[in-house]
C-alpha positions as CSV (number, residue, x, y, z in Angstrom):
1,X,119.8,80.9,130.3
2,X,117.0,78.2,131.1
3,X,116.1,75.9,133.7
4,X,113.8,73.3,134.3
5,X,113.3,72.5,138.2
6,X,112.3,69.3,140.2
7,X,111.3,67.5,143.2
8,X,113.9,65.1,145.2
9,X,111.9,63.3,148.2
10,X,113.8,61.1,150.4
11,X,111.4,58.4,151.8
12,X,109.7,56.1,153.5
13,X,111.6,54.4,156.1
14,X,109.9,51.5,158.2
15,X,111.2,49.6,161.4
16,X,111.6,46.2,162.2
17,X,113.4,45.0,165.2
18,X,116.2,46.9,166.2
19,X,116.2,48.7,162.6
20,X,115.4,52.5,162.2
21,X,113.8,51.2,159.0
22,X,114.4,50.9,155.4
23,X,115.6,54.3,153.4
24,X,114.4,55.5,150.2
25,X,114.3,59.0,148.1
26,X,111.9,59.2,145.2
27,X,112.7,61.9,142.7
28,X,110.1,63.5,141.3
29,X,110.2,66.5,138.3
30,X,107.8,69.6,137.3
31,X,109.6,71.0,134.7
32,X,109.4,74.6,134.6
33,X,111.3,75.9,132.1
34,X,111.7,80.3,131.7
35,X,113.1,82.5,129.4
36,X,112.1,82.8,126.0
37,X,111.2,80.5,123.3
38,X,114.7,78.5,122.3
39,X,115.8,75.6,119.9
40,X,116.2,73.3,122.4
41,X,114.7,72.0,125.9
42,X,115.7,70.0,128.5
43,X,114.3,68.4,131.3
44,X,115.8,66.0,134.2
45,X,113.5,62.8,135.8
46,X,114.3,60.0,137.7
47,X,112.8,57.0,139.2
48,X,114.1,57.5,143.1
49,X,117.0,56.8,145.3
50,X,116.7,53.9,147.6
51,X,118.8,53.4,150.3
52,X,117.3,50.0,151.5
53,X,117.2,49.6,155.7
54,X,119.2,51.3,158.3
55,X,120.0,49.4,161.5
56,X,120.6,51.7,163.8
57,X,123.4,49.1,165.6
58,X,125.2,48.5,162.7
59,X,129.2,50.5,162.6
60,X,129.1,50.5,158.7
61,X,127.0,53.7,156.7
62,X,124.1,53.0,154.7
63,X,124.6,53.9,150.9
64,X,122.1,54.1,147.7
65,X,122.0,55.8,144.6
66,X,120.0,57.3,142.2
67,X,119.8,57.8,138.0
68,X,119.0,61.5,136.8
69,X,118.1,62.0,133.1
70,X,118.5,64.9,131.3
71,X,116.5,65.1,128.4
72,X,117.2,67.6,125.9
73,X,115.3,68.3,122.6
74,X,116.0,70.2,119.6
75,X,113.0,71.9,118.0
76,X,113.5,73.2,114.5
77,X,114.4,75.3,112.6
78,X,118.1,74.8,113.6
79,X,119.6,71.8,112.2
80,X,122.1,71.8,114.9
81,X,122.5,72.7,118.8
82,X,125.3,72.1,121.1
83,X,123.6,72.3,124.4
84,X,125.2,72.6,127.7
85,X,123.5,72.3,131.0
86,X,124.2,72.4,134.5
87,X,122.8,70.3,137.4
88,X,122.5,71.6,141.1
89,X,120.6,70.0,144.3
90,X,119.0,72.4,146.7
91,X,119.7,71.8,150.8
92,X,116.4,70.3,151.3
93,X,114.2,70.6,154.3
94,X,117.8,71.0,156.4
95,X,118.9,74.3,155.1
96,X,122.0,73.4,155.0
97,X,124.8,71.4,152.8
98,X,127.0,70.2,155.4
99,X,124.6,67.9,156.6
100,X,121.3,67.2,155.0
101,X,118.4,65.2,157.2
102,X,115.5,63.8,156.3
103,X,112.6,64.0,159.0
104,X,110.1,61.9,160.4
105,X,107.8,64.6,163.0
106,X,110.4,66.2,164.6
107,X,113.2,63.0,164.1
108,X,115.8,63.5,162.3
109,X,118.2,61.2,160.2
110,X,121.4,62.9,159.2
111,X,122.8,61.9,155.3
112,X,124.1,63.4,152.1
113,X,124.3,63.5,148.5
114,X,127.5,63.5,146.6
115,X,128.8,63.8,143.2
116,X,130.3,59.9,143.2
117,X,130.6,57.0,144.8
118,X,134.2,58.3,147.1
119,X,131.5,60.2,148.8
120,X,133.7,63.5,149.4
121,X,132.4,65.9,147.5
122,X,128.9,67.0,148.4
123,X,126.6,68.0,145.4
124,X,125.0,71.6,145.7
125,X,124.8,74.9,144.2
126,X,128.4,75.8,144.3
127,X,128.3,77.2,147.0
128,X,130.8,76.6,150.1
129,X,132.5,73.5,148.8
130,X,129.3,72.3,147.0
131,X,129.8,71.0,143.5
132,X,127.6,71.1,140.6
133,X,127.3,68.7,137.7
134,X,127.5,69.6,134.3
135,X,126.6,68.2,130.7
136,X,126.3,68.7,127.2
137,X,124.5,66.8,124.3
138,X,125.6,67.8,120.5
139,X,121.3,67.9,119.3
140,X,120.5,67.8,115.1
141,X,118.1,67.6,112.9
142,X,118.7,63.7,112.4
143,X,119.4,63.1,116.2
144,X,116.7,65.8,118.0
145,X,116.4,63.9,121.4
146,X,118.8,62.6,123.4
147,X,119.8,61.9,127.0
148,X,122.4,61.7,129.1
149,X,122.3,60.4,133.2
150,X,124.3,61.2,136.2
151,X,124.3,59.1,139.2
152,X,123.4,60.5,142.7
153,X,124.6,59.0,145.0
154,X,123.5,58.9,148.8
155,X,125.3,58.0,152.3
156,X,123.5,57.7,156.1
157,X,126.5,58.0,158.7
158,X,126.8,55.2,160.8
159,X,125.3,54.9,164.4
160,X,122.4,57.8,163.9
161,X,120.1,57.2,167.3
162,X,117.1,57.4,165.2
163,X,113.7,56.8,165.8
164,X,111.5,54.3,164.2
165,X,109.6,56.5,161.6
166,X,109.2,57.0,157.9
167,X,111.9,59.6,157.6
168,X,111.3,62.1,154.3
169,X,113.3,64.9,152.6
170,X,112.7,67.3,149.5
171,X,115.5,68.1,147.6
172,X,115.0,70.4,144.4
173,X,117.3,69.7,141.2
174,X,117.5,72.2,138.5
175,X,118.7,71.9,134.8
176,X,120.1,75.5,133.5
177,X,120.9,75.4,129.8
């Protein structure tokens, strides 16, 4: 088994008015793959999550989403490789999965990551009632490189009392194939 590990920031957030500020989460990847030399790689990147500006006032939550792509790559000599891969999100600075929080100094602003856009299932490790996210990609010799992409997708609760700040998080995603 092989992984490949990366960076999951949720950033800046600025203030105007009687807003807590705008919400983002850039995703950032250092692939790190272990094990021993295989046919195939993969990797996951991703351009950010942005969540746009939370008002502090407002009764309704704040959502945004992200793309993840897994790359995978088929090096030769095997003509063909069906690779499967799973995709899990650490807890981030929080520790926990029930409720994740980004922090500006010691502020916090509480939110999640889920598996789709009914926002119910929360996406983890596995652990608890975590889900993770799996893949596979059917790699030849003709076809080496391909991709597939998973949407993350991201939800403030309502009514947070939060301080104007830039509010951040690190989440770590991991590939295993």
């Amino acid at each position: 088994m092989r992984h490949a590990e990366s960076g999951f920031s949720s950033g800046p957030r600025r203030s105007w008015a009687q807003l807590a500020g705008a919400a983002g989460v850039a995703l950032w990847f250092g692939l790190a793959p272990t094990g021993t030399l295989a046919a195939t790689t993969c990797g996951v990147s991703t351009p950010g999550l942005a969540f746009g500006n939370y008002d502090v006032f407002n009764a309704a939550v704040t959502n945004g989403n992200a793309t993840l792509t897994v790359t995978c790559t088929l090096t030769p000599p095997p003509s063909t490789d069906n690779e499967s891969y799973t995709l899990t999100l650490s807890t981030g600075s929080s520790g926990s999965f029930v409720q994740r929080q980004m922090k500006s100094g010691t502020d916090t602003l509480n939110y999640n990551l889920y598996t789709s856009n009914a926002y119910s299932v929360v996406w983890g490790d596995g652990t608890g009632t975590t889900k993770k996210v799996t893949g596979s990609k059917r790699l030849t010799s003709g076809n080496p490189t391909q991709t597939n992409q998973h949407t993350v997708y991201g939800q403030i609760p309502a009514l947070q009392d939060a301080a104007v700040g830039s509010y951040l998080d690190n989440v770590t995603v991991t590939v295993t194939f």
